[in-house]
Structure formats: C-alpha cells, structure tokens
C-alpha positions as CSV (number, residue, x, y, z in Angstrom):
1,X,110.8,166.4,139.5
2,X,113.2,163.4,140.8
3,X,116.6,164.3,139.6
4,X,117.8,162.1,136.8
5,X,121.6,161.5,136.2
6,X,123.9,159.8,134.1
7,X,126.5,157.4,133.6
8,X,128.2,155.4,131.2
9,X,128.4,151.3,132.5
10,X,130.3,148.6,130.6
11,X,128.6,145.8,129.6
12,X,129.1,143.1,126.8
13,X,132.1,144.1,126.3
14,X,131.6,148.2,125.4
15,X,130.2,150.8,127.8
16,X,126.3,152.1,127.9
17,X,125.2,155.5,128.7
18,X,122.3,155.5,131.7
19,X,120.0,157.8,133.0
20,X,118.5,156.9,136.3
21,X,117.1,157.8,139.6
22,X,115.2,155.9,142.5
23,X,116.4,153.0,144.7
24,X,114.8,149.3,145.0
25,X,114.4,146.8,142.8
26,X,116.1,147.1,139.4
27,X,113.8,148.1,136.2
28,X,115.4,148.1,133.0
29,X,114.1,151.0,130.0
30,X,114.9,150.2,126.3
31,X,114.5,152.8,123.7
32,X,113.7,152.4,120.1
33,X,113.9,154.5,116.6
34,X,115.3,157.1,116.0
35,X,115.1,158.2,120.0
36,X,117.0,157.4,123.1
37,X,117.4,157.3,127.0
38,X,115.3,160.7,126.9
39,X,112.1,158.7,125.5
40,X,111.6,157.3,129.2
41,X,111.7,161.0,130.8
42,X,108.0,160.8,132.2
43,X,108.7,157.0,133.5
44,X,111.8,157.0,135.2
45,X,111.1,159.8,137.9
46,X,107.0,158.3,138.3
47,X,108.8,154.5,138.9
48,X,111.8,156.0,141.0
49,X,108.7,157.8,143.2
50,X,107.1,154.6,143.8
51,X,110.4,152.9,145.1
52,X,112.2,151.3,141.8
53,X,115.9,151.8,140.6
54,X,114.6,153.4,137.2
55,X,117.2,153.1,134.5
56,X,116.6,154.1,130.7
57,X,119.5,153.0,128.1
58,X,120.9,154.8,125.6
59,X,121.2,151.9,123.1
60,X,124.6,151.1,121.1
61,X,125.0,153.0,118.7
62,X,122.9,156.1,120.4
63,X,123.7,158.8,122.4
64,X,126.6,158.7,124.6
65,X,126.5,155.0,124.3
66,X,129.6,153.5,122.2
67,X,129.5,152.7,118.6
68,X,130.6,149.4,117.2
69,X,131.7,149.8,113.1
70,X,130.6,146.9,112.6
71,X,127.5,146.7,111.5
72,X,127.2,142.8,112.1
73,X,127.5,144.0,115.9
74,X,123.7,145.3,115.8
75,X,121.8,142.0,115.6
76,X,119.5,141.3,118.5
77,X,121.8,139.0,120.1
78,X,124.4,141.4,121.1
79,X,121.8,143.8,121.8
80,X,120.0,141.6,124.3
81,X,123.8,140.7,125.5
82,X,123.8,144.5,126.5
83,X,121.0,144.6,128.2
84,X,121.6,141.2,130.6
85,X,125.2,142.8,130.9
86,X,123.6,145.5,132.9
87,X,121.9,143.4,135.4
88,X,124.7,142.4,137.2
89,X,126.9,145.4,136.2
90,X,124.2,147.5,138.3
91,X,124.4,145.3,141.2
92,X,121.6,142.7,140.8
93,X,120.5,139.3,140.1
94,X,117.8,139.8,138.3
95,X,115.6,142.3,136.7
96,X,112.2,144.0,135.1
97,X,112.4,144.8,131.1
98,X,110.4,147.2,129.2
99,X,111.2,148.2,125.6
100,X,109.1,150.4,123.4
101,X,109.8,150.2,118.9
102,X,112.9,148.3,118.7
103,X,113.5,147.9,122.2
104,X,110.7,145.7,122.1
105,X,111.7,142.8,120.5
106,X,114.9,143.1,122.8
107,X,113.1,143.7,125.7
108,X,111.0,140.4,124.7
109,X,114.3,138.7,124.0
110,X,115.6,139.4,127.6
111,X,112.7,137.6,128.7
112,X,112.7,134.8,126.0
113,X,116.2,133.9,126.5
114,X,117.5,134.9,130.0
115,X,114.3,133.9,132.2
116,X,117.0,133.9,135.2
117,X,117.5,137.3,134.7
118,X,114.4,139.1,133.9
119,X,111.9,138.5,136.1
120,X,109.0,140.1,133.9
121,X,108.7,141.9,131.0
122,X,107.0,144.8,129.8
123,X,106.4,145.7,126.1
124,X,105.0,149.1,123.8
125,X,103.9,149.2,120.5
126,X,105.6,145.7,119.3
127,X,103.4,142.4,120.1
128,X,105.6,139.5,120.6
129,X,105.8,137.1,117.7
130,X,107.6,134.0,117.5
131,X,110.3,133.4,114.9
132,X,109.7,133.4,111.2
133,X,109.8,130.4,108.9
134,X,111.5,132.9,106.7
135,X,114.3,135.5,106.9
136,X,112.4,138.4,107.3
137,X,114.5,140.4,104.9
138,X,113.5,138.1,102.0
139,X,109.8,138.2,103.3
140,X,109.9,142.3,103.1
141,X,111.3,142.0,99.4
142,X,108.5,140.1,98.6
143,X,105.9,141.9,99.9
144,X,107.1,145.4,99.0
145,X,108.3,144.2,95.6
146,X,108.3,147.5,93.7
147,X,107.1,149.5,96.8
148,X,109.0,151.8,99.2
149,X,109.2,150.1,102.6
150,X,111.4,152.4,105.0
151,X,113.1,149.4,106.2
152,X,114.2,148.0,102.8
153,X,115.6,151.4,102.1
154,X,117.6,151.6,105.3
155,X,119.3,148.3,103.8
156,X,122.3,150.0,101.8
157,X,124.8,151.7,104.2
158,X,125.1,155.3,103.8
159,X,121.9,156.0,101.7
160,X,119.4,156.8,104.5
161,X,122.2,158.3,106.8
162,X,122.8,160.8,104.2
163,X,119.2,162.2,104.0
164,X,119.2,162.2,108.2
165,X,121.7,163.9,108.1
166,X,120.7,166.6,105.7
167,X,118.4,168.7,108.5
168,X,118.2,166.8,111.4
169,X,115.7,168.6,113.1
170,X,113.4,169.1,110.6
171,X,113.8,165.2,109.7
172,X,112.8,163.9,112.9
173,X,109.9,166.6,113.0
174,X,108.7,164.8,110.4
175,X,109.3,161.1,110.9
176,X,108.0,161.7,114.6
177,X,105.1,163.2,113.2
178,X,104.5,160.3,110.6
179,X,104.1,157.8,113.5
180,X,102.3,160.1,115.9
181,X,98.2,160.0,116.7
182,X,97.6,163.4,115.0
183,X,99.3,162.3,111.5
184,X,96.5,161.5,108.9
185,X,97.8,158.7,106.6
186,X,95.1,159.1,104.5
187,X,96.2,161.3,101.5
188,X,99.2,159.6,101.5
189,X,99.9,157.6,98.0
190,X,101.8,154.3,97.6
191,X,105.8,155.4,96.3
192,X,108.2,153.8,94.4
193,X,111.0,151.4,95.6
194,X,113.7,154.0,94.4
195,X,112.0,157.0,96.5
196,X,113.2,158.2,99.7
197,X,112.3,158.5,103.0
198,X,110.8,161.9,104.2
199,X,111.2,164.4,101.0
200,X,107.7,164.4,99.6
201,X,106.6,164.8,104.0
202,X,104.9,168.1,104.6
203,X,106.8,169.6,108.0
204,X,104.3,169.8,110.6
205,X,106.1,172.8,112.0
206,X,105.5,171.4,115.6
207,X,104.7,168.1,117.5
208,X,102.4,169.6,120.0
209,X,102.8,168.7,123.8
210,X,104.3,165.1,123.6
211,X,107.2,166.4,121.9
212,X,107.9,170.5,122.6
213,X,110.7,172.2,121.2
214,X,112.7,171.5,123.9
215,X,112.7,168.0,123.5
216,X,113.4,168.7,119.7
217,X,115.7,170.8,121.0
218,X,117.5,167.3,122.7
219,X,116.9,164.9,120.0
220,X,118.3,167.3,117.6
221,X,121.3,167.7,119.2
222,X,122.1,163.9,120.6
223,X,121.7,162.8,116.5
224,X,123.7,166.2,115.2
225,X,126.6,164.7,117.8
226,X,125.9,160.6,117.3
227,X,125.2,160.0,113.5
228,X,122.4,157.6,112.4
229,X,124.5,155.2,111.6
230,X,124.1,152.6,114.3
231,X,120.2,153.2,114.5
232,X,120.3,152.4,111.1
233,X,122.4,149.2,111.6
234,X,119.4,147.5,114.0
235,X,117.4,147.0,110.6
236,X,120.3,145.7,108.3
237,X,120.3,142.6,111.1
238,X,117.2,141.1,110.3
239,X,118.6,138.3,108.7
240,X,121.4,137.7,110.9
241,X,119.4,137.7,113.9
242,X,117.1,135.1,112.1
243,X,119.5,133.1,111.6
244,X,121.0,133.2,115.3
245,X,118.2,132.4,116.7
246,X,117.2,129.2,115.3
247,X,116.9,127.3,118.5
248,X,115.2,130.1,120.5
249,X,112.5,129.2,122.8
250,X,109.1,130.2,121.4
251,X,107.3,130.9,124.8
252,X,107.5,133.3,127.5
253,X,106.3,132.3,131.1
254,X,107.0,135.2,132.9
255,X,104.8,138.2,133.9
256,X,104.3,140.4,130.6
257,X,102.3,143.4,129.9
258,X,101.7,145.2,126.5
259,X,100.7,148.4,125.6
260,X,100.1,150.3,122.3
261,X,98.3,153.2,120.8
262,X,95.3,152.3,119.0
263,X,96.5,154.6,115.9
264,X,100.4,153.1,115.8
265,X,101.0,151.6,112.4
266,X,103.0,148.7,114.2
267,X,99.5,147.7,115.0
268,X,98.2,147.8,112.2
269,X,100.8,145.8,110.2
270,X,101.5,143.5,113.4
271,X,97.8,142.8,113.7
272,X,98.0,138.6,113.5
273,X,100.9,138.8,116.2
274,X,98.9,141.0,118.5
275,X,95.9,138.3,118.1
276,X,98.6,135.4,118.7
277,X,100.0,137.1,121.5
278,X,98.4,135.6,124.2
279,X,98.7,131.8,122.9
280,X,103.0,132.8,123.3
281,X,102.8,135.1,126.4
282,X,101.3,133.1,128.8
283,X,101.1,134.9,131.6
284,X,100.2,138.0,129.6
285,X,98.8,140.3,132.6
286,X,98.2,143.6,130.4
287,X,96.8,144.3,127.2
288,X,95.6,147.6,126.1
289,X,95.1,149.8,123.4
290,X,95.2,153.4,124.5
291,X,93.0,155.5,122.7
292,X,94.1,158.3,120.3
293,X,97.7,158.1,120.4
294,X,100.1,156.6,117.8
295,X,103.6,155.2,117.5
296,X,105.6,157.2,120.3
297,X,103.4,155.1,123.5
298,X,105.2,156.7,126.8
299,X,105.7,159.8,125.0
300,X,101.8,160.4,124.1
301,X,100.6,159.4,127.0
302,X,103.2,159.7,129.3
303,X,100.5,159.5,132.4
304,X,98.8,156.4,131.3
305,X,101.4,154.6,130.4
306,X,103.9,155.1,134.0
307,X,100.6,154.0,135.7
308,X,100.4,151.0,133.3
309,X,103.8,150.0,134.2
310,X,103.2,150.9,137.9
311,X,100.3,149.1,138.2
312,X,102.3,145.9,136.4
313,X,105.1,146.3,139.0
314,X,102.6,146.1,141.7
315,X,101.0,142.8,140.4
316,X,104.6,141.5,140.8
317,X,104.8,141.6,144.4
C-alpha cells in the first residue's frame, strides 16, 4: 500500500493534522462524526495511485488537529476557513473537496462560497440543501418536542462528553454500529427527551470488515487522547452558522458528485434535499445510491466509492 504520512499545517489561524500521499493535483478529504483523517484510509492511497496529492484532515477539534475552547469557534464558517486555508498552505491555487457526515456540508460550503478555490466538489451521505428559513436549532425543538434527537442532546456542554467518555471503545462500537448497513432499526422504540444516547444500545461486539479491531483499535485511542469535546461543538453551531450565512449563495456551478448508502438514515431524514439536489447543484455529474451499506460511505464500500471519486476526477480533465 502507498505509504501515508503526516503533518500538522497552519491554517486559519491554528494548525491541522494531515495524512497524505501522491503528487498532482491537490484533492482535499473531510471527515465527519465521531471519526477522523483515518476515515479516508482506502481513498487516499487508490487517488495518490492514480496521480493526485491525496490529503485527509483531521478536523479542529480531532485528532492531532488543535482545539479551540471556544465553542463559538466550531461554526461552519471557520470550519470552511480551515479548509480554504489549506489550499494555498499546501502549495496551490485551487483545489477538489470531498466531505463525508459533517464534512459534507463543509465540503459543500468550500464550493458554495470559494468557487476560486475549489474547483469541484465531491459529497457522501449529506445532499446539499440550501439555507433554512429558520434556525435549524428551533426547527429540531419543534419537531422532536418531547423526543430524543441525538443532536438536541449534544446541545448542553459536558452532558454527552461525559457518557463518551465513560467506555470509549465500546461507545463508538455502538454508535458506528447504529449508522452502519447491518443495524436493524426496526425494534427500536421512540425515547424520551431526557434519555441518553447509547445506554439502552445492545454492543454488537464487532463491526465486521469495514471496521476491524484494528481500526477500533485507532479510533479508540485518537478519542481516549482528544476528548469529544470539539466534535461535539460542530452541532452546538447550528444557529450561529444560520445566522452567518444569511447572504450565502444558494447555487453551486461547479462539478459535484454525491454518494450515499441506500440504508444511511441521513437519507432517509434528508430525503426532500436529496430530490431538490439537482435543481441547486447544477452541474451535478454523480448521483448514486450504493446498495446495502449505511451511514459510514467510504468505509463500507471502500472499493466503490475510490472508483466513484476516481471516475469524478477523470470527468474533470
């Protein structure tokens, strides 16, 4: 396998953790929740093959990455700031964006914003959608009145890090397999707003291929070292962002692809913007389902999706 290393590179005023390998033209890797750098592992040596600088981000806040306190710092306008930072920090004028979970909507951000940048954009799991008419934050009270929804109970600082924090490993066992193609949501039964997250989650006791022990082994250990903290900040900013991005541009014109697994729950609930998509990605060159897999895209179907993104690249030239 092509020999991945790693660097830390400021940006945006703090410094990012890279992995990367390859030379050529520069493609940009943005990781979601609750993962890192490492969730690119099949992608960056298949692109560096085929003649791209491959380079997956541990996000602020993850990993080796820094760590703002504030938690104001995590709204998608600094974490998009990051991302452009790296473009010329790298070397280059301009670049190609993927994001998968909440490196999505940066990834689409990059694109949005900073068309003379990034050069095309490549999304998983998250369809684009367009700014609310609402803060979202008051739209998920409303919705879930009464209800558990994970991202209302990240809201209060300190709550959900304590119960990550309680058995790391066995936590992300569990949430990983929550979002993954082999879960069965179907004996699962509504909860109350004041449950938590993962307690009343049967342990799967292993992930199966897409995610071996050894990569446990690695997620385990980057949380044990880095806290949740700042992962858990990205959801506290839904408002904030809202409100910084009231004079956003609502369409993107460059070269996009999407990707998602036909059993991810971000589908499900994100089914209107997936149908809308196309009418706001204009040039919208992939869109596919991949059968049988869930949340964690590149990681289930590591294969299909570095050919995906290969064959995007391709179109490009």
């Amino acid at each position: 396998m092509t020999a991945i290393s790693q660097r830390r590179v400021a940006t945006n005023g703090i410094e990012l953790n890279i992995a990367e390998a390859g030379e050529g033209p520069l493609v940009l890797m943005v990781h979601g929740f609750p993962e890192s750098w490492y969730s690119w592992r099949h992608q960056i040596p298949a692109l560096a093959d085929a003649g791209y600088h491959a380079v997956a981000v541990d996000m602020r806040g993850y990993g080796k990455s820094d760590k703002p306190q504030d938690i104001s710092g995590y709204n998608q306008v600094e974490v998009t700031n990051d991302i452009i930072g790296l473009i010329p920090a790298l070397g280059y004028e301009t670049a190609v964006v993927f994001g998968h979970d909440w490196g999505g909507p940066t990834a689409w951000s990059c694109a949005l914003n900073h068309p003379d940048k990034v050069s095309a954009v490549g999304v998983l799991s998250v369809p684009f959608s367009s700014r609310p008419e609402a803060p979202p934050l008051d739209t998920m009270k409303a919705i879930f009145k009464g209800q558990f929804f994970y991202q209302l109970y990240f809201q209060e600082p300190g709550l959900a890090e304590k119960e990550w924090a309680s058995n790391v490993r066995v936590n992300l066992r569990k949430f990983f397999h929550l979002g993954s193609g082999s879960f069965d949501p179907s004996g699962m039964q509504p909860k109350t707003e004041d449950s938590d997250l993962l307690s009343d989650i049967e342990d799967p006791g292993s992930l199966g291929d897409w995610c071996t022990e050894q990569d446990l082994d690695f997620y385990t250990q980057e949380f044990e070292n880095s806290g949740f903290r700042g992962p858990l900040n990205y959801y506290r900013n839904h408002n904030l962002t809202w409100a910084l991005t009231k004079d956003a541009p609502t369409k993107i014109e460059q070269p996009a692809m999407f990707a998602a697994g036909n059993k991810d729950g971000v589908i499900i609930m994100a089914a209107e913007a997936l149908k809308a998509m196309p009418h706001y990605v204009t040039d919208l060159r992939v869109n596919e389902l991949i059968d049988g897999i869930g949340h964690w895209t590149q990681q289930e179907a590591p294969e299909e999706v570095s050919n995906l993104m290969l064959s995007f690249l391709a179109s490009l030239k």
